[in-house]
N, C-alpha and C positions, 0 to 999 in steps of 0.2 A: 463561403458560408459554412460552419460550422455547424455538423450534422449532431445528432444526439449517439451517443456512444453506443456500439454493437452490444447487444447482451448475453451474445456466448461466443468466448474465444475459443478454438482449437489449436493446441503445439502436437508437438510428436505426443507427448506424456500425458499431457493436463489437456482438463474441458474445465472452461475458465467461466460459472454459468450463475443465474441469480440463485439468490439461494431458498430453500426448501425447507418447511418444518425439522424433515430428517435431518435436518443441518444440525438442528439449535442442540442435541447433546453432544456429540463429539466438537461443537463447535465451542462451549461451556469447558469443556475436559482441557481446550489446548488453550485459551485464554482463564483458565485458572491455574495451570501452572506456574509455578513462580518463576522457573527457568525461563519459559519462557518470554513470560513478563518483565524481568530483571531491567528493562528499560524502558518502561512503561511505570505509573508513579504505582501500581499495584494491579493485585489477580483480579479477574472478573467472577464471580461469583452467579450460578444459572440466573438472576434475573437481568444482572448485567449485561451479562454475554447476549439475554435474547433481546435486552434494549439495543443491544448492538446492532446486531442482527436486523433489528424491525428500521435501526436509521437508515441502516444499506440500502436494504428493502425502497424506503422511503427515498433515497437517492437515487436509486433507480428509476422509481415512478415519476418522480421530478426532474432529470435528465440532470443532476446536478452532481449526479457520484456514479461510477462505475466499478464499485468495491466488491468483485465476484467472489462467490465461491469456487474454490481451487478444488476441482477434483480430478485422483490419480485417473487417469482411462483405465490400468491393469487391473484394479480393483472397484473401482465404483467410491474408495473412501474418500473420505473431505480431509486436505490436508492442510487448509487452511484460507486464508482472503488472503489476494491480489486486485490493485485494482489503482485507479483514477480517482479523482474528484476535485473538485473546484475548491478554490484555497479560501477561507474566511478566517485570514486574521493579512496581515500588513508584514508582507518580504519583500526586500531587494528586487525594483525592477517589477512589481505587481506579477508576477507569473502565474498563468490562468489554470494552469493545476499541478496538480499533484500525484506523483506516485509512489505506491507503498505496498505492504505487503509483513502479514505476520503468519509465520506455519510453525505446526508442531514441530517439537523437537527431533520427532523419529526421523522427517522429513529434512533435517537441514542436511548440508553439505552434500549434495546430491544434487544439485544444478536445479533445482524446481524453480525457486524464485528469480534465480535471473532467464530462465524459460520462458514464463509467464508473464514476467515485467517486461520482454522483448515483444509481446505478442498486444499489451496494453500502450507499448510506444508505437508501433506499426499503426494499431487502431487512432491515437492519437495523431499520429502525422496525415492517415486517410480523414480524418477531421477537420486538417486544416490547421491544426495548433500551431504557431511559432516554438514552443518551448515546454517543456516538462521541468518541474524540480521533486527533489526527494529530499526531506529536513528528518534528522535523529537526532536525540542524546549525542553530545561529542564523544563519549565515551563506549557510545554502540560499536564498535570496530566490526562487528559482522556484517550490519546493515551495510557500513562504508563501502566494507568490499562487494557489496551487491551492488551498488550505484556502481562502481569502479565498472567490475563488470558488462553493465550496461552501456558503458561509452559513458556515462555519467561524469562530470567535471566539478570538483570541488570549488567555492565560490567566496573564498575566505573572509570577502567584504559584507557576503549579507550574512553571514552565519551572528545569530539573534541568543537571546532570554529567551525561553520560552515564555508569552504573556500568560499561558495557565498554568503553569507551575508555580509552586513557592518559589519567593527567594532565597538564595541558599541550600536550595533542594540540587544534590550532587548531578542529576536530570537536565535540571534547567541550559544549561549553555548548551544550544542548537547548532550543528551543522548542514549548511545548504549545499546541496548540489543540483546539476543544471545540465541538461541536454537539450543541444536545438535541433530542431526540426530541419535537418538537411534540404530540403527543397525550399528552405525560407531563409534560407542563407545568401 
């Protein structure tokens, strides 16, 4: 039976936890960068980011998302979401969620995300889940190597259009990857 999702992870670095008012400006600043937006179809602008922010929120409260807030333990700052959630649209094989993760720039290449994406698969296999996937832009090659990292397996059959993107939009061709739940093997 499938429990509802813990709502604060701990790794060595990161407290992986719901998020908080204080979130919603540093949380605006990293999703209106364009950097780090570059594969996302654009920046989020502060009311965006705190619509953002209030879905998490709301998937939370509805056991339907597990999209934390990522903060450093050494400093207390938010450095970005990590997290779960239930898939709402039609991939390869129906797979029951999803994990993802977008952090500031200061924060990349410094092991954070596959830290945190290691401690939301843990949480997910104590669930009970069969399977995890993570879908990008084909063109994300950062994301890629975070899945990679994760044991994550690329799945060249269900990689899709994205249905919300334009057509034609450089974005649109999706890549699937796929980790099973080692005890359900």
């Amino acid at each position: 039976m499938e429990q509802e999702p813990r709502t604060v992870l701990e790794t060595e670095r990161l407290i992986l936890r719901p998020w908080q008012d204080a979130d919603r400006a540093p949380f605006a600043a990293i999703v209106g960068d364009p950097h780090v937006m570059r594969f996302y179809t654009g920046t989020r602008d502060r009311a965006a980011a705190d619509a953002w922010i209030d879905k998490m929120i709301a998937g939370l409260d509805a056991g339907t998302s597990a999209f934390l807030a990522a903060e450093r333990k050494a400093d207390g700052e938010l450095i970005g979401l990590i997290g779960t959630a239930r898939i709402d649209m039609d991939l390869r094989g129906n797979p029951p969620e999803e994990i993802g993760w977008v952090l500031g720039n200061r924060y990349w290449g410094q092991g954070y995300a596959p830290e945190g994406a290691r401690a939301h698969i843990l949480s997910a296999w104590q669930r009970g889940l069969p399977e995890l996937v993570a879908f990008t832009a084909a063109i994300n090659q950062p994301s890629q190597r975070v899945m990679e990292k994760i044991g994550m397996t690329r799945d060249t059959e269900g990689d899709f259009l994205h249905p919300r993107i334009a057509e034609n939009h450089p974005l649109r061709p999706h890549v699937l990857y796929r980790i099973a739940n080692p005890a359900r093997s």
